[in-house]
ChimeraX commands (.cxc) that place a marker at each C-alpha (Angstrom):
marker #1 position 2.75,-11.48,76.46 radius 0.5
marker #1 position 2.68,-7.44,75.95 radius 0.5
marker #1 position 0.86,-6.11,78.38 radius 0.5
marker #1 position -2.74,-4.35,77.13 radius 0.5
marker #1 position -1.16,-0.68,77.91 radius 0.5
marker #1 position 2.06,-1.21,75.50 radius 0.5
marker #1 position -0.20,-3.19,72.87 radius 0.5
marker #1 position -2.55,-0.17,72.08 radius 0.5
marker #1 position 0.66,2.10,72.09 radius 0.5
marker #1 position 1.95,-0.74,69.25 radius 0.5
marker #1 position 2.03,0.47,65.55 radius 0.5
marker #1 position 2.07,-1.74,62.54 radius 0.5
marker #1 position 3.03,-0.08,59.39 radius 0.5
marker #1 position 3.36,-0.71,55.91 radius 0.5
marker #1 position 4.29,1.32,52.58 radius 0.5
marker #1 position 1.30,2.32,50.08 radius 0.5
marker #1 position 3.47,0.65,47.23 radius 0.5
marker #1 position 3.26,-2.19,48.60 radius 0.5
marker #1 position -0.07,-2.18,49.62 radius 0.5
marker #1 position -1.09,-1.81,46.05 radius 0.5
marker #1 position 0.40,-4.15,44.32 radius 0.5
marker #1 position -0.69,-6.85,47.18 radius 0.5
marker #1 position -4.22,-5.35,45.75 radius 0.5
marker #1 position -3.44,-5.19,42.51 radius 0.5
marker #1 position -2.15,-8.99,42.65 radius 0.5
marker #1 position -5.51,-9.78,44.15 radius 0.5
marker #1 position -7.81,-7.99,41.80 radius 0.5
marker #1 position -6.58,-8.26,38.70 radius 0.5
marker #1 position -3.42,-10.30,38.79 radius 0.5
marker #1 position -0.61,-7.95,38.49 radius 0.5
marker #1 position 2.68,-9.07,38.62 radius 0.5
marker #1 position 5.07,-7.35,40.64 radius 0.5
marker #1 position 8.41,-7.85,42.90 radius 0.5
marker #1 position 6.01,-7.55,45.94 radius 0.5
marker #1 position 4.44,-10.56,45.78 radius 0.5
marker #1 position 3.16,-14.00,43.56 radius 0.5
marker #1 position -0.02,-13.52,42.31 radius 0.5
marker #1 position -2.63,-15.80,43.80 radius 0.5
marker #1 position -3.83,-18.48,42.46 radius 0.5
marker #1 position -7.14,-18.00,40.42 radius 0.5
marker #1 position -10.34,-19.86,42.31 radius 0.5
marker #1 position -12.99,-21.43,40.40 radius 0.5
marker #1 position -15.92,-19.34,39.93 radius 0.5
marker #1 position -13.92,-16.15,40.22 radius 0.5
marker #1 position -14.47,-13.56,37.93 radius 0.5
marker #1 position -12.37,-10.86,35.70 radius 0.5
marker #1 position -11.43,-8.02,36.79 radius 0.5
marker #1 position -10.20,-5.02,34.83 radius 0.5
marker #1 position -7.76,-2.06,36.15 radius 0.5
marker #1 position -8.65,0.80,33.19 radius 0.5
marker #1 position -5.76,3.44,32.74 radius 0.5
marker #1 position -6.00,6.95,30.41 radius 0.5
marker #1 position -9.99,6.85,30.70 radius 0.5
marker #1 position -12.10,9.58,31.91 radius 0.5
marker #1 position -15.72,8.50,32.51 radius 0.5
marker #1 position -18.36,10.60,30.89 radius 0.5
marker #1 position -21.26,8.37,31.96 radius 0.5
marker #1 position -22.79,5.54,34.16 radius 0.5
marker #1 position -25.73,4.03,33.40 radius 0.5
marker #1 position -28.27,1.01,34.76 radius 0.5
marker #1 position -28.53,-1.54,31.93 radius 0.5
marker #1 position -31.41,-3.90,31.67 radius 0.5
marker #1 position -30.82,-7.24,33.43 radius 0.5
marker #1 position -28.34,-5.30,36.20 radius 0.5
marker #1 position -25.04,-4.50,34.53 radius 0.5
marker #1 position -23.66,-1.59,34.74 radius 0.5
marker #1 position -22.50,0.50,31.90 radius 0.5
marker #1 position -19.70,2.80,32.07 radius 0.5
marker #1 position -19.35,5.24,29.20 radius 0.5
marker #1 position -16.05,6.40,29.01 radius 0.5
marker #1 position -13.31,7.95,26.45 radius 0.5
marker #1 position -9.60,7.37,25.87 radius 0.5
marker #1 position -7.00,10.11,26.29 radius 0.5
marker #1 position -7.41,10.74,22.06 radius 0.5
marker #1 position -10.29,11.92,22.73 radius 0.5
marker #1 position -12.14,8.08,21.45 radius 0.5
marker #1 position -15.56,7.04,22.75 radius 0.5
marker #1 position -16.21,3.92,24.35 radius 0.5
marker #1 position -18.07,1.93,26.89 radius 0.5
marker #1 position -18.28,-1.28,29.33 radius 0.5
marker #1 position -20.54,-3.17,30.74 radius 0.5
marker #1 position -19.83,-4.66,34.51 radius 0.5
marker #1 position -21.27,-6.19,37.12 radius 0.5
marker #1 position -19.43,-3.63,39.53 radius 0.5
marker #1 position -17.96,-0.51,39.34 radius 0.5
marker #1 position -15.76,0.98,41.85 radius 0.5
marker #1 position -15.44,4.91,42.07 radius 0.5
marker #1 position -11.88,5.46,43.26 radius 0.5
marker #1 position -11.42,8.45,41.89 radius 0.5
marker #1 position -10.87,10.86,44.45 radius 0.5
marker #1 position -12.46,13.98,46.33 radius 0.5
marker #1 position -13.89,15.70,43.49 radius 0.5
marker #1 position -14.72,12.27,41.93 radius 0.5
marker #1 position -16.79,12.23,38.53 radius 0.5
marker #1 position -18.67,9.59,39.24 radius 0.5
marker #1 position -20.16,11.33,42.04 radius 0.5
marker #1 position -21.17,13.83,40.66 radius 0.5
marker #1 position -22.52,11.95,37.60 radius 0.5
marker #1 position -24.65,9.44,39.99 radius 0.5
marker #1 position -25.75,12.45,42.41 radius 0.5
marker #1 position -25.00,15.93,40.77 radius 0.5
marker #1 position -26.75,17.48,43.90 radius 0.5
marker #1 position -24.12,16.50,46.24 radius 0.5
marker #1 position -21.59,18.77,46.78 radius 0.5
marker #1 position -17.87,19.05,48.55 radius 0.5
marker #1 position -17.84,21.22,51.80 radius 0.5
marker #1 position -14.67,22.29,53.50 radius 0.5
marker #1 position -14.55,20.54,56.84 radius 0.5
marker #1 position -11.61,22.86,58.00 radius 0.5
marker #1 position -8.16,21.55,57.45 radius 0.5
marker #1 position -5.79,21.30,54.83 radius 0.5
marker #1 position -3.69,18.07,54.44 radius 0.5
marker #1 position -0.12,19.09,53.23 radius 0.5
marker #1 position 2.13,16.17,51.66 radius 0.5
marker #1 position 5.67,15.86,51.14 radius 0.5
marker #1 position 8.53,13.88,50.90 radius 0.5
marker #1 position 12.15,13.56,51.52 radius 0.5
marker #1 position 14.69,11.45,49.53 radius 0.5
marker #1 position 16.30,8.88,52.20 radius 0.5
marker #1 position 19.68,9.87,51.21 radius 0.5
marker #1 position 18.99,13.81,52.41 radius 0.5
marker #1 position 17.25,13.10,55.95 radius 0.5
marker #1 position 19.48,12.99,58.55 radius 0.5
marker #1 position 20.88,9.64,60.37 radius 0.5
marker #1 position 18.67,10.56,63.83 radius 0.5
marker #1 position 15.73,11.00,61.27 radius 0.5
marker #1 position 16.27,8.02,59.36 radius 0.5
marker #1 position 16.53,5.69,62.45 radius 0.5
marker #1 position 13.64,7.64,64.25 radius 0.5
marker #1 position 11.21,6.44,61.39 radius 0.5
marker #1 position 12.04,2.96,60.47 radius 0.5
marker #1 position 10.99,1.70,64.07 radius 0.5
marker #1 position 8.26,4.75,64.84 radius 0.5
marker #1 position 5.24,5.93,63.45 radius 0.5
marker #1 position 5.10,9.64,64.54 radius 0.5
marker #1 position 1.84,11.43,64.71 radius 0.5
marker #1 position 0.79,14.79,66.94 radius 0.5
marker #1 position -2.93,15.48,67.43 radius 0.5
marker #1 position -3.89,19.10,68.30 radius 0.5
marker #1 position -6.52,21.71,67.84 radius 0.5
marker #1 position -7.27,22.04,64.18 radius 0.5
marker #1 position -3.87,20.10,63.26 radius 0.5
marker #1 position -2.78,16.39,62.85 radius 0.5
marker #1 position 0.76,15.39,61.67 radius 0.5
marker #1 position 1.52,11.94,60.40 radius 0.5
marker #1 position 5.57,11.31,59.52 radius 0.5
marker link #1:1,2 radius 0.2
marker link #1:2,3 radius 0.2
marker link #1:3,4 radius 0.2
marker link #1:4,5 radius 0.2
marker link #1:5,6 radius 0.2
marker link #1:6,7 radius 0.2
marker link #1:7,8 radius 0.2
marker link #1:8,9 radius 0.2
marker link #1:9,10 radius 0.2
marker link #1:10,11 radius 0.2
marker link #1:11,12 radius 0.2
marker link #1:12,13 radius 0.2
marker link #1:13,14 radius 0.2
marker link #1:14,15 radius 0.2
marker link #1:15,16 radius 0.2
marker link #1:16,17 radius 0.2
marker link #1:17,18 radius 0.2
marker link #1:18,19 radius 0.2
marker link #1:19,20 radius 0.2
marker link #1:20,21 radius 0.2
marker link #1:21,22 radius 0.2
marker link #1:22,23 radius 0.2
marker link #1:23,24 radius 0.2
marker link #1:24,25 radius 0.2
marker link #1:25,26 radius 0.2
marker link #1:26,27 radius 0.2
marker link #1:27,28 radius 0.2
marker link #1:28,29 radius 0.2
marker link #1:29,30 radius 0.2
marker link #1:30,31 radius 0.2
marker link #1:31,32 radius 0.2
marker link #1:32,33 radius 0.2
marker link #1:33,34 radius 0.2
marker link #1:34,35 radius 0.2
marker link #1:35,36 radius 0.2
marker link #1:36,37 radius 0.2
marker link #1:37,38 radius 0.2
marker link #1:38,39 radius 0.2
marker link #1:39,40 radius 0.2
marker link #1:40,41 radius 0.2
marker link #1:41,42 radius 0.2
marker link #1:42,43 radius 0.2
marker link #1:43,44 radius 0.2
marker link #1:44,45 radius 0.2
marker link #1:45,46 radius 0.2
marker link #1:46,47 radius 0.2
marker link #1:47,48 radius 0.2
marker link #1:48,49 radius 0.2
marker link #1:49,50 radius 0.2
marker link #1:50,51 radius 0.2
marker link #1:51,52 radius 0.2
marker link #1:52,53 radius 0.2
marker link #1:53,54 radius 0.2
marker link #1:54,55 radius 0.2
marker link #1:55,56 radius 0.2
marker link #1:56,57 radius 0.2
marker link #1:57,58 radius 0.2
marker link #1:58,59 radius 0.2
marker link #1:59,60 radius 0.2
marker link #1:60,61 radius 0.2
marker link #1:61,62 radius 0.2
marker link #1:62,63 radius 0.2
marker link #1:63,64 radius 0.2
marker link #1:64,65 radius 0.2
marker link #1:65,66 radius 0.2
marker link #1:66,67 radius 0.2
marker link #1:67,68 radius 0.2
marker link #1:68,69 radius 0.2
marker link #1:69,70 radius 0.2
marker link #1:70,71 radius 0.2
marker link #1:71,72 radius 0.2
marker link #1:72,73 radius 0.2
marker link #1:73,74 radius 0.2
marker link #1:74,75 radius 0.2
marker link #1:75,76 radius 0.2
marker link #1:76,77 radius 0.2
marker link #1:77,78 radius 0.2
marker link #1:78,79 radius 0.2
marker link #1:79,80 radius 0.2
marker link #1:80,81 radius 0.2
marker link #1:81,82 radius 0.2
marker link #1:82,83 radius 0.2
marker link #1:83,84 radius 0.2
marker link #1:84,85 radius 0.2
marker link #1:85,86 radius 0.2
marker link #1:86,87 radius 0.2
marker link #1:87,88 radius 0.2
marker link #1:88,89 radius 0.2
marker link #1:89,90 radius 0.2
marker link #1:90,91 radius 0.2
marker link #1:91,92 radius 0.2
marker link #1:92,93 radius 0.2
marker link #1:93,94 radius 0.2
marker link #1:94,95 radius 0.2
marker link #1:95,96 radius 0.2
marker link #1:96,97 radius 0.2
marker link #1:97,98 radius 0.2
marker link #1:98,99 radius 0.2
marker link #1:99,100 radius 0.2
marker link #1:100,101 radius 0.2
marker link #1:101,102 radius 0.2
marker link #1:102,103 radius 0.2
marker link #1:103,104 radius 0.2
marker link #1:104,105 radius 0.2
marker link #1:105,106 radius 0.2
marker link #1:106,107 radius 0.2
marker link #1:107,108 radius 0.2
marker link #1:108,109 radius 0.2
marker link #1:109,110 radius 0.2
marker link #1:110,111 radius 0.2
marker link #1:111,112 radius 0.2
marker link #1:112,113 radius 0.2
marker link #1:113,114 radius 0.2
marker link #1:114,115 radius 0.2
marker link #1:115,116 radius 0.2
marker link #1:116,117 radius 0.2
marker link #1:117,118 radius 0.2
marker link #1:118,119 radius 0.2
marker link #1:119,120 radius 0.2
marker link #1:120,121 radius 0.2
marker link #1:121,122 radius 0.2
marker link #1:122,123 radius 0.2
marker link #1:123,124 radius 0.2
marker link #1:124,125 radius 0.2
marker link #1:125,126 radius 0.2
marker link #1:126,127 radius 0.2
marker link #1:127,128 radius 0.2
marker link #1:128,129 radius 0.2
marker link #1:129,130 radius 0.2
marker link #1:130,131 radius 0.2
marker link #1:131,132 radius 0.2
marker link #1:132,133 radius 0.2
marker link #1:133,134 radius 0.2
marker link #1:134,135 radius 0.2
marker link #1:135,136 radius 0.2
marker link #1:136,137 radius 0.2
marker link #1:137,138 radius 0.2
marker link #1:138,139 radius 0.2
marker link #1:139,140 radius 0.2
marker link #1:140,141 radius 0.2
marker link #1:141,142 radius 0.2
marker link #1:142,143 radius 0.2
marker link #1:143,144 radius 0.2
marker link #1:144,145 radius 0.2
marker link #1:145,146 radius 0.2
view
């Protein structure tokens, strides 16, 4: 048994690939070298993961659908009709501000700062520091995950 002090200092981590295409195995059955793709239940619906389409529109239709008006990267008009939509698209997300144009982003005082360094070029201490530790430092007005 860990005691309670050691298991709140425990970390459990996992890599964002991976994480999506568990997801995307889930939702819309992807197929990937992460994972089988589960089984489809009965009375499970379709789902649909849309690439190269930037919404222009979202609209109530009668009888509660949802109609999302979108158009292709040639510039082609189209739309779809769901019973959910999900609005993944980020901090300055369009279907925000198409669904509440009155909202708007405020700066909350930081700056996030991303990078990444090929395996092969990080040093032996840092390589073996990071596959057993998540590191993290919390301080006045900065955070740093590695």
């Amino acid at each position: 048994m860990i005691p309670v002090d050691q298991e709140r200092k425990q970390q459990k981590m996992t890599s964002w690939d991976l994480l999506y295409f568990v997801l995307r195995a889930c939702f819309d059955g992807m197929e990937s070298v992460y994972c089988a793709v589960p089984e489809k239940l009965e009375g499970e619906g379709e789902a649909a993961y849309e690439y190269g389409r930037k919404v222009v529109d979202v609209k109530e239709e009668e009888g509660g659908g949802v109609r999302v008006e979108f158009e292709d990267e040639e510039g082609k008009k189209d739309s779809a009709v769901a019973d959910l939509v999900i609005a993944a698209d980020g901090p300055s997300s369009t279907i925000r501000k198409l669904l509440m144009p009155d909202v708007e982003r405020k700066y909350v005082g930081y700056v996030a700062f991303r990078g990444t360094v090929p395996e092969n070029e990080a040093s032996k201490l840092l390589r073996d520091t990071f596959t057993h530790n998540f590191t993290f430092y919390h301080g006045p007005g900065i955070q740093i995950l590695s």
